[in-house]
C-alpha positions as CSV (number, residue, x, y, z in Angstrom):
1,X,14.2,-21.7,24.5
2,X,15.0,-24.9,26.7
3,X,12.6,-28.0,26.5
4,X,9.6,-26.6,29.0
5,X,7.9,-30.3,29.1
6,X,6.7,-30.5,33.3
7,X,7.5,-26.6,33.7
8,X,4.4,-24.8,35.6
9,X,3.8,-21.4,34.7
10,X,3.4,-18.5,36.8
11,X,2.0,-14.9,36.0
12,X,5.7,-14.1,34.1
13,X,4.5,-16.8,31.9
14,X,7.8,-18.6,31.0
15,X,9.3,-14.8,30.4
16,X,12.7,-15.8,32.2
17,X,13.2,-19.5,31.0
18,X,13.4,-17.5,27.3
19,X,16.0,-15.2,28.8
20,X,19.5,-15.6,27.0
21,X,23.1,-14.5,28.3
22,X,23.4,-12.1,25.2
23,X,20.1,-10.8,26.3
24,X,21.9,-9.2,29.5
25,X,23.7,-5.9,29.3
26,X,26.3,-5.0,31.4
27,X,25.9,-3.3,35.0
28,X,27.4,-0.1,33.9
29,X,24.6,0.3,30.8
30,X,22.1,-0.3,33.4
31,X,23.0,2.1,36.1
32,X,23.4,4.8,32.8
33,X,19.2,4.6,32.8
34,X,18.6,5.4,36.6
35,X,18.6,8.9,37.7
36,X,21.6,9.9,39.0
37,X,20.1,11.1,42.1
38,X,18.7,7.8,43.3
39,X,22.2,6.6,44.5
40,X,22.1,8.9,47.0
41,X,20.2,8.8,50.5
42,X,19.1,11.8,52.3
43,X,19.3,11.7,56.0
44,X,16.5,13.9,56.8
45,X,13.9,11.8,54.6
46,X,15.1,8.6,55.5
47,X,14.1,9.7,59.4
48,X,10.9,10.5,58.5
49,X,11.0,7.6,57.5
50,X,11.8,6.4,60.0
51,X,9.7,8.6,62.8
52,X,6.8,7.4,60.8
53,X,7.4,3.5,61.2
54,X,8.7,4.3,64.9
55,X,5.4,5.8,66.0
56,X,2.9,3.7,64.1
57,X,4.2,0.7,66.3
58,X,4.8,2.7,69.2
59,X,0.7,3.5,69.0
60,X,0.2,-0.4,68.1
61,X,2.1,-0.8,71.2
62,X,0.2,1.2,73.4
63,X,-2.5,-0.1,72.2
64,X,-1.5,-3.7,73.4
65,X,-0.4,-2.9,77.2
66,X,-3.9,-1.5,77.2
67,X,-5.8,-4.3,76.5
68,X,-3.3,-6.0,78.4
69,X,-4.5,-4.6,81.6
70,X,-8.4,-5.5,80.5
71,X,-8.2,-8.7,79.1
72,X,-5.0,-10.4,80.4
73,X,-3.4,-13.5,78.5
74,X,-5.1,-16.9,78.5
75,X,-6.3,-19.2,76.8
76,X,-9.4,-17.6,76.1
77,X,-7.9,-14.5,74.6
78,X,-5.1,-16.1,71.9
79,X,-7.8,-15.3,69.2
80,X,-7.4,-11.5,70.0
81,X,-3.7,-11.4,70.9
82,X,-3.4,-13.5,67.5
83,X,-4.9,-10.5,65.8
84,X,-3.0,-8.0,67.7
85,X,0.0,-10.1,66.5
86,X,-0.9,-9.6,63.1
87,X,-1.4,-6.2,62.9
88,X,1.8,-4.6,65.0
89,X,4.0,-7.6,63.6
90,X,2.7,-6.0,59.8
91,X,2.9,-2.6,61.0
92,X,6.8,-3.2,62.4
93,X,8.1,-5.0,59.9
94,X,8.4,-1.3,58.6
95,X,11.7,-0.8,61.1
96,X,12.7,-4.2,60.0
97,X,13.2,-2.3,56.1
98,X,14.7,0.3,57.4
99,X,17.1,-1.4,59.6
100,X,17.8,-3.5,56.1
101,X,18.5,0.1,54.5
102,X,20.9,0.7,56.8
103,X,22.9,-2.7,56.6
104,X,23.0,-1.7,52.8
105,X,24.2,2.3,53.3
106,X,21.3,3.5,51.8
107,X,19.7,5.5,55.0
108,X,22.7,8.0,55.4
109,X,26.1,8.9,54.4
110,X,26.6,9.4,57.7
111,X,28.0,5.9,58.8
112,X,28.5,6.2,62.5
113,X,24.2,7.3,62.6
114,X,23.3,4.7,59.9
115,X,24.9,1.8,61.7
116,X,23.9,2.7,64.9
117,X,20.2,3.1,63.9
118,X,20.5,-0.4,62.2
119,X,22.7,-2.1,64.8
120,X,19.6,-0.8,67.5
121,X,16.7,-1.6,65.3
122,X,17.8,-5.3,64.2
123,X,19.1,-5.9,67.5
124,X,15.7,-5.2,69.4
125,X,14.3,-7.6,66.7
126,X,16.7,-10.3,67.6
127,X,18.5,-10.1,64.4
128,X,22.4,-9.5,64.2
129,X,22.9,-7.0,62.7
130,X,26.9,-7.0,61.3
131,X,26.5,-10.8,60.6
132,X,23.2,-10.2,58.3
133,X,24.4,-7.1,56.9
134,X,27.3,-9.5,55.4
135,X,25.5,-12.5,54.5
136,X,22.4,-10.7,52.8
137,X,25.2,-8.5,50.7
138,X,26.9,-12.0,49.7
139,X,22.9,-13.2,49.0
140,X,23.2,-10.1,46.9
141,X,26.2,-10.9,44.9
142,X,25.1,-14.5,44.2
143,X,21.2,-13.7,43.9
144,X,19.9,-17.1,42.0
145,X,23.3,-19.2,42.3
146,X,23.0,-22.8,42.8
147,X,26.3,-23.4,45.0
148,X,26.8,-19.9,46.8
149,X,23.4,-18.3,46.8
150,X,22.8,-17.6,50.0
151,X,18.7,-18.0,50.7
152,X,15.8,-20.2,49.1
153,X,18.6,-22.1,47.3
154,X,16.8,-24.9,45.4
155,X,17.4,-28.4,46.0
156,X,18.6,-30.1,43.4
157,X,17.2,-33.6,41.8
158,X,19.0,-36.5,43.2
159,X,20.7,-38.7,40.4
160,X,21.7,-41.4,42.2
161,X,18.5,-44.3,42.5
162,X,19.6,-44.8,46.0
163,X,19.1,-41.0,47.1
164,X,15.9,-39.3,47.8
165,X,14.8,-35.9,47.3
166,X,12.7,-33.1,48.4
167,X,10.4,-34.0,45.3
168,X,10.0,-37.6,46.1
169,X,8.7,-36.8,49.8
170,X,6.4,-34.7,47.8
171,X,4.9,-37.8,45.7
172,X,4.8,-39.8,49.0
173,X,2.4,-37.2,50.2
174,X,1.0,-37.2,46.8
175,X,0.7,-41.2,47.0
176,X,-0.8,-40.9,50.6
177,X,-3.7,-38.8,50.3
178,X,-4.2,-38.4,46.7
179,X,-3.1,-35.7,44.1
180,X,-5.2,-32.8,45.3
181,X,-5.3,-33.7,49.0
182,X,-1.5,-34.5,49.0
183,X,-0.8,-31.0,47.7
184,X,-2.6,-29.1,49.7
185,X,-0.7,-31.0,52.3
186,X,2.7,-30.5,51.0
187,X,2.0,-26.6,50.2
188,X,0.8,-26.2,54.2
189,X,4.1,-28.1,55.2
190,X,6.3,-25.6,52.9
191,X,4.3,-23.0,54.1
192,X,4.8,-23.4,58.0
193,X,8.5,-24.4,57.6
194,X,9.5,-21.3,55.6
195,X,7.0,-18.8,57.2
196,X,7.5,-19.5,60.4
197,X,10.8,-22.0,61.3
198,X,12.8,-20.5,58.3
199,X,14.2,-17.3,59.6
200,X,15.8,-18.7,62.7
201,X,16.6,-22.1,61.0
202,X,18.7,-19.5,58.7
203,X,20.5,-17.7,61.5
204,X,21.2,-20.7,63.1
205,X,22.4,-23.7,60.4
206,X,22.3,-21.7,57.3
207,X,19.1,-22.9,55.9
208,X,18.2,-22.6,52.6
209,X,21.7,-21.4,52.0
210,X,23.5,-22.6,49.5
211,X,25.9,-26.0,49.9
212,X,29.6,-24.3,49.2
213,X,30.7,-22.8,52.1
214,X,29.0,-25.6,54.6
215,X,26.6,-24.9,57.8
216,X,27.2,-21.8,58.3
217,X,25.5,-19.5,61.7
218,X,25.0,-15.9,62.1
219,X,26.3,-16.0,65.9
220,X,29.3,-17.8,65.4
221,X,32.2,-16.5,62.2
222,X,33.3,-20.0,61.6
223,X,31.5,-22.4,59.4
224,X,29.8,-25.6,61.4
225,X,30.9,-28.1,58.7
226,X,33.9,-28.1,56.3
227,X,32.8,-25.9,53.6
228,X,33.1,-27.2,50.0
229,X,34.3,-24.2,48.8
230,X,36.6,-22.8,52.1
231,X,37.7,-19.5,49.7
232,X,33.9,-18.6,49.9
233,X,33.7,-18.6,53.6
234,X,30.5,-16.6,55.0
235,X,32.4,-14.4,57.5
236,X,36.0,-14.0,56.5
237,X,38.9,-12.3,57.7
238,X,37.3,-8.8,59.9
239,X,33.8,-9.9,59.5
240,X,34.8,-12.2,62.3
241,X,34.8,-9.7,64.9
242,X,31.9,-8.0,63.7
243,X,29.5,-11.3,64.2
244,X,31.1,-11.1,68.2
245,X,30.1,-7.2,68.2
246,X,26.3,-8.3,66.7
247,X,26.3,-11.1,69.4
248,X,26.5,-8.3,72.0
249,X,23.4,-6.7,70.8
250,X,21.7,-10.1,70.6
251,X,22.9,-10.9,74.5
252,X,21.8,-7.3,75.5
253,X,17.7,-7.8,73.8
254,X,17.9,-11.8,75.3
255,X,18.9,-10.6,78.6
256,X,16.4,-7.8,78.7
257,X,13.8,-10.8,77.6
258,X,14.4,-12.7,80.1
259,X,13.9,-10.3,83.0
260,X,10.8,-9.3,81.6
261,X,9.6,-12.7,81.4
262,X,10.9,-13.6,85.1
263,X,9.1,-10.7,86.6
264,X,5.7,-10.3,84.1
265,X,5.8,-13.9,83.1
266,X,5.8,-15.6,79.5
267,X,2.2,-14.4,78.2
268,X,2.8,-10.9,78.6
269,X,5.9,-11.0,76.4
270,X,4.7,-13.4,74.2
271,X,1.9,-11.2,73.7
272,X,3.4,-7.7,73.2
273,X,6.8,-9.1,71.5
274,X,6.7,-12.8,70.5
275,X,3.7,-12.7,69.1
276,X,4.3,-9.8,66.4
277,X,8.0,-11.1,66.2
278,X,6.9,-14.5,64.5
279,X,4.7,-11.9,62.4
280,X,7.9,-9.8,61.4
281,X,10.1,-13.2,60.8
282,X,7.2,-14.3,58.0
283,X,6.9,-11.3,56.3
284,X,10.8,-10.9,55.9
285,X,10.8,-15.0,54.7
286,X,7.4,-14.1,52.6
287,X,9.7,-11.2,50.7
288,X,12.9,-12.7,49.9
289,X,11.2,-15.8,48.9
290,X,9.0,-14.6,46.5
291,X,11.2,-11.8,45.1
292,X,13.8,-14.6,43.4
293,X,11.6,-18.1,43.8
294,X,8.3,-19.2,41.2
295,X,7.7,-22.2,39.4
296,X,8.9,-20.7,35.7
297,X,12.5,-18.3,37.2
298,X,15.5,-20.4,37.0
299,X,18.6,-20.6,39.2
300,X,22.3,-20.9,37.5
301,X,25.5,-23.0,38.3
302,X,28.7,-21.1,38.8
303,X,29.9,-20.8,35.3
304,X,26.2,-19.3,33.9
305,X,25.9,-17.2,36.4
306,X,26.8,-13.3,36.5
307,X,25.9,-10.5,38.8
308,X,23.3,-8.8,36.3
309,X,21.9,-11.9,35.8
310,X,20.9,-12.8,39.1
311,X,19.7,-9.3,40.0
312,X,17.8,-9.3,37.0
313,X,15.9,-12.6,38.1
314,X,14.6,-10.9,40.7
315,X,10.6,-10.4,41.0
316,X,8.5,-7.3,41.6
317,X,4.9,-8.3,43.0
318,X,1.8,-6.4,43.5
319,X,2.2,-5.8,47.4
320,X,0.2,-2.4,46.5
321,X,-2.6,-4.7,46.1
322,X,-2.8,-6.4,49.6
323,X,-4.9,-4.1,50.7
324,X,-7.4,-1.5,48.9
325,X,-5.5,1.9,49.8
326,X,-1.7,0.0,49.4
327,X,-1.0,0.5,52.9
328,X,1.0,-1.9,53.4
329,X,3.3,-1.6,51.2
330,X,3.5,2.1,51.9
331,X,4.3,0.8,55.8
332,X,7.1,-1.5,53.9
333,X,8.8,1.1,52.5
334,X,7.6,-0.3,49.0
335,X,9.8,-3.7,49.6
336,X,8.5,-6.2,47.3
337,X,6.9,-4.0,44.8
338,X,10.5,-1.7,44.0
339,X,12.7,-4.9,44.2
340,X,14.4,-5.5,41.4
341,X,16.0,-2.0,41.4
342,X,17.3,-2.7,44.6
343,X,18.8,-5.9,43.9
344,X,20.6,-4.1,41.1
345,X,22.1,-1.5,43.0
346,X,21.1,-1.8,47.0
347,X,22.6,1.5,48.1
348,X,19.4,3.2,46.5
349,X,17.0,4.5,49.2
350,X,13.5,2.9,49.0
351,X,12.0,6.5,48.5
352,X,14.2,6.3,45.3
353,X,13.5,2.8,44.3
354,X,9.8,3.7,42.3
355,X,12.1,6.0,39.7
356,X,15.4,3.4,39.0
357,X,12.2,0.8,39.0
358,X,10.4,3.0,36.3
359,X,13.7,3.5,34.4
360,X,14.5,-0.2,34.0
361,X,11.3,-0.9,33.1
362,X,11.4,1.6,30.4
363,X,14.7,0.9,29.2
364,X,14.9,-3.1,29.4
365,X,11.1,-4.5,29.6
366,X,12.5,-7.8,27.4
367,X,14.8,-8.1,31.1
368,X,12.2,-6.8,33.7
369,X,10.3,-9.3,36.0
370,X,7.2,-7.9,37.1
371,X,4.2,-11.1,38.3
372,X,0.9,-9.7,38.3
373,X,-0.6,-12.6,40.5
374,X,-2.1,-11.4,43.9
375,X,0.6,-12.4,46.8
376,X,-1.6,-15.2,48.8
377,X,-2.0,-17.2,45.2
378,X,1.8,-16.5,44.2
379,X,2.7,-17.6,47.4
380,X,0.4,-20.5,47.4
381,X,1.8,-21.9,43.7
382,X,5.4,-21.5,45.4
383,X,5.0,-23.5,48.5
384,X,3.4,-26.3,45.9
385,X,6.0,-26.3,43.1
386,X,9.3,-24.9,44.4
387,X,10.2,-28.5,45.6
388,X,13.0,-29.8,43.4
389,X,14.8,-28.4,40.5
390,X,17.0,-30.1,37.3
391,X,19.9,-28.8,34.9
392,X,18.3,-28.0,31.2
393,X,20.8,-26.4,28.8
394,X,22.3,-23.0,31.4
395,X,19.4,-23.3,33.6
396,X,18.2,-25.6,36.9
397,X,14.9,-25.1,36.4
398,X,12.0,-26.4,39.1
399,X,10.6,-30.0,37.8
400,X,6.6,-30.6,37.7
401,X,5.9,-33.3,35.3
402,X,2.3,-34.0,35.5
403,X,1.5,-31.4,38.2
404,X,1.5,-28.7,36.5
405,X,-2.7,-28.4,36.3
406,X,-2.4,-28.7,40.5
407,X,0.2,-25.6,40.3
408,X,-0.5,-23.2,37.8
């Protein structure tokens, strides 16, 4: 165990700073536990899926022109279009999932249907849809890596006197408006840039990504900045194209966007799409932030890390537990609650996910991360003490010294 002096403690309780490299098995004696019918995706199920995310927001939508024609937008009606936002963005981030599955062939063996469902879905919610599906397979490959993880990369403690970090910003806030005031204030901070300027600050400079292969952008193949590492380029060799044949998907949704706007004006858009877009975009940063980032899971440098290893630092939450009949999560296609299957083998469809969850649970619990806090309190401890992190024995681990009682 490494020295755990000014380590906070989440609901795993220090389980993953014990973890060793012997501790991990190979892939292969892992994928010998699941069911050998979870690697495969049925096409007929997955569109039920699919029909059943499709209409829920269709009926959401409907809903919303409705009281567009009663109510209008102003001013005086952001409170209800705020909770209209709310609930169709929750309800849509459904098609988001499934759009994911299909970046990750696990919604068909068909290909051509698969892509085409994804490269529709993701581009209607502004994401592209070839340029993620390569980047979140490299975030994949390099889940928890310090230099070529790909999202919620931590940042490490400067060394250097003369540098400043991410944790000394913290202690100015800390210094400003005293210890619990100042944390409240840095955890909102976190909170609003991840939530809500995080997913486009990602597409568009890499953010959160990790340092090796530069600024990198999900619109254009080449990196922005001379890349560390240039063999670990973001979008090499074909992948180039593919980002141009996402931006057309992209241009096609923008365009249509702006028309709408020029003849219905900015409320009305803002209100049926933007609104429940932002929603969308802070769910999708709310999951893959919390499924590999708490105060007490580690990241590793190159030569620690391994695939297993990084897949097996993934977290499942209790997203059942948002809600009292685990609706949301149902309408997530069981996301953030089935995760750490999926980040061991991603081709598994999430209707498949609960039994290669239960098997690995079965088989490795000494391996498997499962953090019983409730989501708003787990996400609350994160945006406080996921600031900086520093290098103990194999591990970078997040530093708290003396705020660990403000944390925990």
């Amino acid at each position: 165990m490494i020295d755990l002096e000014g380590i906070a403690f989440s609901g795993l309780k220090g389980k993953a700073l014990s973890l060793t490299p012997e501790d991990f098995p190979k892939s292969k004696d892992i994928k010998a536990v699941i069911p050998e019918d979870c690697f495969t995706p049925e096409t007929s199920k997955s569109l039920g899926y699919l029909a059943v995310s499709a209409i829920s927001t269709a009926i959401c939508t409907a809903a919303g022109v409705s009281m567009l024609g009663v109510i209008g937008t102003s001013i005086w009606t952001l409170p209800i279009w705020t909770a209209y936002s709310a609930v169709t963005g929750t309800v849509a981030m459904g098609l988001w999932v499934l759009a994911h599955e299909c970046g990750h062939g696990a919604f068909s063996p068909d290909r051509k249907l698969q892509d085409a469902i994804g490269f529709v879905l993701h581009s209607l919610l502004l994401v592209p849809y070839y340029s993620w599906q390569r980047s979140h397979a490299v975030h994949h490959q390099y889940t928890n890596h310090m230099g070529l993880g790909e999202t919620h990369v931590p940042e490490p403690l400067a060394t250097d006197a003369s540098e400043s970090d991410s944790g000394d910003q913290r202690q100015f806030f800390i210094e400003k408006f005293g210890e619990k005031n100042g944390m409240i204030a840095w955890g909102a901070l976190q909170g609003f840039l991840h939530l809500v300027i995080g997913w486009p600050g990602y597409l568009l400079i890499g953010a959160t990504g990790g340092p090796d292969r530069g600024m990198t952008n999900h619109f254009y193949p080449n990196p922005l900045t001379e890349p560390p590492n240039p063999k670990k380029e973001l979008f090499p060799g074909n992948w180039k194209e593919k980002v141009y044949q996402s931006d057309i998907g992209i241009a096609a949704v923008v365009g249509g966007l702006l028309a709408w706007t020029a003849c219905h004006g900015l409320g009305e858009v803002m209100a049926l799409y933007g609104g429940p877009l932002l929603v969308i975009n802070a769910w999708l940063v709310l999951y893959t932030w919390l499924q590999h980032t708490d105060v007490d899971v580690p990241h590793f440098s190159d030569e620690d890390h391994t695939f297993v290893r990084g897949a097996l630092h993934t977290i499942d939450r209790p997203y059942d537990k948002l809600d009292p009949f685990g609706l949301i999560d149902f309408l997530h296609h069981k996301i953030g609650s089935t995760h750490v299957a999926h980040h061991y083998d991603s081709s598994i469809p999430h209707y498949k996910a609960q039994a290669a969850t239960d098997a690995i649970k079965e088989n490795f619990p000494q391996l498997y991360l499962y953090d019983p806090t409730p989501i708003p309190q787990a996400l609350w401890r994160v945006c406080k003490g996921c600031t900086v992190v520093e290098k103990r024995g194999d591990k970078w681990v997040w530093k708290n010294d003396g705020l660990e009682s403000l944390i925990e």
